[in-house]
Each structure stands twice: as C-alpha cells, then as structure tokens.
C-alpha positions in Angstrom: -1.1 9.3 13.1 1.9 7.8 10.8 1.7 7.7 6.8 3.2 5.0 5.3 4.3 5.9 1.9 5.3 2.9 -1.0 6.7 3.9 -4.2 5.5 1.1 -6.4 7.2 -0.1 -9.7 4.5 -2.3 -11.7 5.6 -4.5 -14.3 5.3 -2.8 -17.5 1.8 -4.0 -19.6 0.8 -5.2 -15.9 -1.0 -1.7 -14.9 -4.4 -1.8 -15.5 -4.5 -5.3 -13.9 -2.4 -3.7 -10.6 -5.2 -1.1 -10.9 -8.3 -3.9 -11.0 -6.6 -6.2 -8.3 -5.9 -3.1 -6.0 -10.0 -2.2 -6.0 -10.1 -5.8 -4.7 -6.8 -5.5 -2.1 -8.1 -2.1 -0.9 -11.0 -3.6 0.8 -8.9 -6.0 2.9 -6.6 -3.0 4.0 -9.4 -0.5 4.8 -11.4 -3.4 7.2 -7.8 -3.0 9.3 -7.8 -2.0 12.8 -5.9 1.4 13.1 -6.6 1.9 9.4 -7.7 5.8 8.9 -7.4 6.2 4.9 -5.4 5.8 2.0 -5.0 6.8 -1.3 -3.1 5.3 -4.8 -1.8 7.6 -7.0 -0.3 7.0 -10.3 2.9 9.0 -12.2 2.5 11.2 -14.9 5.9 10.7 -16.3 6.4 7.1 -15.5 3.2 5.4 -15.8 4.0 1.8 -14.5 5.1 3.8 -11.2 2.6 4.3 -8.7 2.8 5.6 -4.7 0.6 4.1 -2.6 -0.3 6.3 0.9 -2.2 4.6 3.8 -3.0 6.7 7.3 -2.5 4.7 10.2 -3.3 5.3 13.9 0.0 3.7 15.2 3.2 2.3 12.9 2.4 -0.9 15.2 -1.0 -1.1 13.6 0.9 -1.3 10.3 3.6 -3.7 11.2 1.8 -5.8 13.7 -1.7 -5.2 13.6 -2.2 -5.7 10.1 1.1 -7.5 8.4 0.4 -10.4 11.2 -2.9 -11.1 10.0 -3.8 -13.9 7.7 -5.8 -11.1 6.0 -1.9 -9.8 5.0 -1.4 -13.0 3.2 -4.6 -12.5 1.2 -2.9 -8.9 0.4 0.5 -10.2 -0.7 -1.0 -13.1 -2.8 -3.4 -10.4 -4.7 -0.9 -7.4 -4.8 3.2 -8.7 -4.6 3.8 -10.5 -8.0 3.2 -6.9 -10.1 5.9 -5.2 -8.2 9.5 -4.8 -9.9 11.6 -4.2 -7.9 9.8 -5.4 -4.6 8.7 -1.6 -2.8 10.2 0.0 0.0 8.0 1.1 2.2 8.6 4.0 5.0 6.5 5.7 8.0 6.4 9.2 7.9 5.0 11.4 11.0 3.8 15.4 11.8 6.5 17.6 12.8 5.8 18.9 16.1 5.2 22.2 16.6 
C-alpha cells in the first residue's frame, strides 16, 4: 500500500467552497481502481491549509491509473483553481520490519 499525502493551501475566503466541491471530487477519486481510502483534514492553526491523504494499492495506480483518466480532468477542473500555491504531493510507504 502507498499514502499519498498533499498539503493543500486554499485561497483564503475560498474554504468552505474547497470543502463543498471536495464532497463532489471525493466521489470521482474513491470510484478509482487501486483506490483503498482517504481522508481530508483541515489545520487548526492555519485554517485555509488542509492535508489531503488517499491509500492506494500501487503508486502506479496514483500516477497512471487514475491521473491518466479523463475522470482526472473532471478532478482538476472541480478541485485545482482553490489551491495557492499549486500542492506538492508525495508517496509515502511502511517501513519494513
């Protein structure tokens, strides 16, 4: 399994529209092959700054399977004009024992 983990910076006065449009974009992403779960979090100190966390299967199920589909497009258009700056977005994987 990989986590990919996105600190997002909404514009400020845009949250609570992020938060509405997300319910909408959360659908898309969770009807992914490879998909597992995810969750959205917001900051208690910076309240426009949000981390998004979505279990995959495989990092190619991220970066292939899902941001090569015209359902990705769908995504961008909901989701990518509230982010300032655009989010960088990393995998993260279990430690072996």
């Amino acid at each position: 399994m990989v986590l990919e983990v996105a600190i997002l910076n909404i514009k400020p006065g845009k949250e609570r529209e992020f938060e509405r449009t997300f319910r909408k974009a959360e659908i898309i992403i969770s009807s992914m092959a490879g998909y597992i779960s995810h969750e959205l979090k917001r900051c208690v100190e910076s309240r426009s700054k949000y981390i998004l966390l979505v279990n995959w299967r495989t990092i190619e199920d991220h970066e292939i399977g899902f941001r090569k589909l015209a359902q990705y497009q769908e995504w961008k258009n909901l989701l990518h004009h509230f982010y300032d700056p655009f989010p960088i977005v990393e995998h993260f994987e279990a430690l072996d024992d």
